[in-house]
N, C-alpha and C positions, 0 to 999 in steps of 0.2 A: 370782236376781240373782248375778252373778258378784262372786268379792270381788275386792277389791283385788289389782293385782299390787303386789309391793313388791320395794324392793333395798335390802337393809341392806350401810351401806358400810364400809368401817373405814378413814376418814378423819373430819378434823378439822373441825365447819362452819366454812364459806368457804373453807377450802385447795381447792386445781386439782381434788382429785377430787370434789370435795364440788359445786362450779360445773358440770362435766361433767355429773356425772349430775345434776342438776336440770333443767340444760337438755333432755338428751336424754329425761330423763322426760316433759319437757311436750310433747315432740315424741313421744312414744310413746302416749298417750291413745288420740287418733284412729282407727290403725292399729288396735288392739287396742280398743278401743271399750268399753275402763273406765280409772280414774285409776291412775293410776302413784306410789305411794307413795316417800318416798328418807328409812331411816331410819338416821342417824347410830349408830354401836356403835362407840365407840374404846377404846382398853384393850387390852392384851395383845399388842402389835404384831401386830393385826389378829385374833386370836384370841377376842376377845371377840364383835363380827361377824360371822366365819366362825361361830362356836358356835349364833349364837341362829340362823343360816340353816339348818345342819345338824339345829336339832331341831324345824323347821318343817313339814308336811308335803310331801312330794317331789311335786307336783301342778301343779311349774311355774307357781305363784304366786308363788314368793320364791326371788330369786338373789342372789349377794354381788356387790360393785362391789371389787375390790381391787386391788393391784397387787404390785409386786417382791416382798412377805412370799410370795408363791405358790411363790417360787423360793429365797428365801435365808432363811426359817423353818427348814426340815428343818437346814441348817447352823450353827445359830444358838441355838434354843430343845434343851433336852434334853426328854426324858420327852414328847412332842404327843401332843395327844389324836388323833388322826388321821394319815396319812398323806395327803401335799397329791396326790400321783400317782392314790392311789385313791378317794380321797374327790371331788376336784372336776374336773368336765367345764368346759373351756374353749369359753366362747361366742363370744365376740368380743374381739378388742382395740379399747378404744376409742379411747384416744386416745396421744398420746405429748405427753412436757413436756420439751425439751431443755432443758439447763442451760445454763451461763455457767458460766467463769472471770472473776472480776470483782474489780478491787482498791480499795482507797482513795481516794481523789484525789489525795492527797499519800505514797503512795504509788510508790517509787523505779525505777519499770519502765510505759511505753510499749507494749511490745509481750510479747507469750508466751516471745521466745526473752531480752530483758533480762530478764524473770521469773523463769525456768532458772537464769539467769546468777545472780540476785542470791540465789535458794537456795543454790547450789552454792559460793557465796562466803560464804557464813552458814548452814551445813547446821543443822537442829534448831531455829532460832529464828524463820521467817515461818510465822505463822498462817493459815489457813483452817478457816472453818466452813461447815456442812453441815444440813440438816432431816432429819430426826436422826441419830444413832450408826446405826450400818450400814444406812443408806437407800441411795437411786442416788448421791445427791453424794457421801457417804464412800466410796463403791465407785469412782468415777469419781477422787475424789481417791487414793486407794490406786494405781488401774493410772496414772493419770498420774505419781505418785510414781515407783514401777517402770519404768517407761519412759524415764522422763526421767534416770532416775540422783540422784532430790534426796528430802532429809528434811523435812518439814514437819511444825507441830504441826496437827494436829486438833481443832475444836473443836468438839460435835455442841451442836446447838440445839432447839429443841424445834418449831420451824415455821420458815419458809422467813422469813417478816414478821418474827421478829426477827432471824434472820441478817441480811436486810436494813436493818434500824432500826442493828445495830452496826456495820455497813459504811459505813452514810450517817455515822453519828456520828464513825468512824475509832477505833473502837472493836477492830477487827479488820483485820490486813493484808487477808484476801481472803475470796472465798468460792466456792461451787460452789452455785450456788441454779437454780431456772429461769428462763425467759426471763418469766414472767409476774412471780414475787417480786421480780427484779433493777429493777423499772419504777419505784418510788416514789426511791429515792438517786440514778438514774441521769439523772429527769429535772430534776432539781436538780445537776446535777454534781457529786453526793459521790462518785462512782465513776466508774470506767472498765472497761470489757468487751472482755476480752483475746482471750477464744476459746470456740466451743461445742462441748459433747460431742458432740455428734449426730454422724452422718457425712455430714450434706447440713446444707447453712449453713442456719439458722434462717427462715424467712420474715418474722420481725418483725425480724431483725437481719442483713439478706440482706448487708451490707458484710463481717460479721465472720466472719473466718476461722474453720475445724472446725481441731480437733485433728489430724484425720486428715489433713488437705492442709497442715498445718505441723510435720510429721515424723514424724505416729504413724500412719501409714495403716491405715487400718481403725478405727481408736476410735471406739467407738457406744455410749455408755452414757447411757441418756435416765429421766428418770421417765416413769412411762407409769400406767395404768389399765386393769382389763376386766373385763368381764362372766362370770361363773361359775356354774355349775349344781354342787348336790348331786347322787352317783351317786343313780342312780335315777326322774331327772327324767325324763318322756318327751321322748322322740328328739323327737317334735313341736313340743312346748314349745317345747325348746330351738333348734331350728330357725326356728321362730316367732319367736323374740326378737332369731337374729342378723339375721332379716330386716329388721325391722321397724327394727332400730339403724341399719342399714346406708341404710334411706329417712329415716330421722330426721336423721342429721348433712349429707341434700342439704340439706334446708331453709335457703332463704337467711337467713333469721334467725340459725338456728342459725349455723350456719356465720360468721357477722360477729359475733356476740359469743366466738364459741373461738377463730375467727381474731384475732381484738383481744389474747387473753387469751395468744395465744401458741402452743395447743393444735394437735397437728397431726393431725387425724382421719383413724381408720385403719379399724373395723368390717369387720375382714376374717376368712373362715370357719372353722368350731371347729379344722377340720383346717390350716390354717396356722397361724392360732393356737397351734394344740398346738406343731405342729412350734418355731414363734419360741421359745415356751417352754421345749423341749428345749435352746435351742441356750444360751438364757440361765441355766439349771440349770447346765449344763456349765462357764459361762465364769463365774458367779459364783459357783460353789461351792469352783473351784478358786481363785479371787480371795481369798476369805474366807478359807481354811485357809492361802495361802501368805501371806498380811498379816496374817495372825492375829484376824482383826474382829471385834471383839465389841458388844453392843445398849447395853451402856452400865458 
């Protein structure tokens, strides 16, 4: 009997990675024609996760589900027990979670460029929060900062659901959360949604402007998820799985509950993946060191 495959994830249950691969799991049984385990290991900005995968045996039964820690760990943590370049083979990207710039309700700005304005007129004193200290939204808030020319405070939060809960309360001027977090204040009118990181306008929020078509051309900074192998796995394995992800997110199920949640499915090959990865090591490492970003 075959055992279980499993993917130990290092996210939080119910947070956007946690709903991804649950889904994609039930969609991967079939193909693979055993159950698909999804076990939660949070701790250590994803280190704890990555650890139990890496002392697992390499047999292509156990992959990690993780995200941006793949790239902005080595700049962040000292002393890793691993290096992320050689230690882990890039399977798939799963999915991507575009954010939001999103304000209060009562809240003195309309648009992205009043926003600017009312920074630049009170530099140091408008708020935003983020899921967590140097996640995509504090990274995303940092190069917006830089671009824009304005100081804002930082607030890191511990999941996206309370940024959101302080934002509906007006607890916090703004925030940078995803398009799935921002859904519970925004369908009661405690907020308003200024603009998205991505560089193609949102699908659940196709009216609202990107960053990039409202003065920052090219800004692409999204929460995202993927699929990772320990060296060592076989090529087959590993090929095996981005297959099978890649038939998992047709399914029209699938696909209308990620689409509902926001998620914009990508399961695209190890070798693109790597590359996407290079490009994002590059553009966040230098982010980190010239913002100075620290985990908390």
């Amino acid at each position: 009997m075959a055992r279980h495959k499993e993917a130990a994830e290092a996210a939080e249950a119910g947070g956007g990675t946690d709903f991804v691969a649950r889904l994609i799991a039930a969609g991967l049984a079939g193909p693979l024609g055993q159950q698909v385990l999804v076990d939660n290991r949070t701790g250590g900005n994803s280190l704890v996760a990555a650890t139990a995968v890496m002392q697992a045996p390499r047999d292509g039964q156990t992959f990690l589900i993780d995200a941006a820690n793949q790239v902005t760990n080595e700049f962040l943590i000292k002393d890793l027990p691993f290096d992320y370049r050689k230690t882990w083979i890039p399977v798939t990207r799963l999915s991507d979670f575009p954010q939001v710039l999103a304000v209060k309700a009562d809240f003195p700005a309309s648009t992205l460029k009043e926003y600017i304005d009312a920074a630049k007129a009170r530099p140091g004193t408008i708020g935003y929060g983020t899921p967590p200290a140097a996640g995509m939204g504090h990274m995303a808030g940092e190069e917006f900062q830089r671009l824009a020319g304005i100081k804002l405070i930082h607030a890191p939060y511990r999941g996206g659901a309370d940024a959101a809960r302080d934002i509906g309360a007006g607890a916090i001027d703004s925030v940078i959360i995803t398009t799935n977090s921002i859904r519970p204040p925004l369908a009661t009118g405690r907020c308003r949604i200024l603009t998205v990181t991505s560089l193609k306008r949102a699908p659940v929020f196709p009216d609202v402007p990107t960053l990039s078509e409202s003065g920052f051309p090219g800004f692409d900074l999204n929460d995202w998820n993927g699929l990772f192998a320990a060296t060592g796995t076989p090529p087959e394995a590993i090929a095996r799985m981005q297959q099978v992800c890649a038939e998992a997110i047709t399914d029209a199920k699938v696909r209308e509950k990620l689409d509902a949640a926001g998620a914009v499915l990508v399961a695209n090959s190890p070798a693109d993946f790597k590359t996407w990865l290079d490009g994002q090591r590059e553009v966040l490492g230098a982010l980190i060191k010239s913002a100075d970003i620290k985990l908390g």
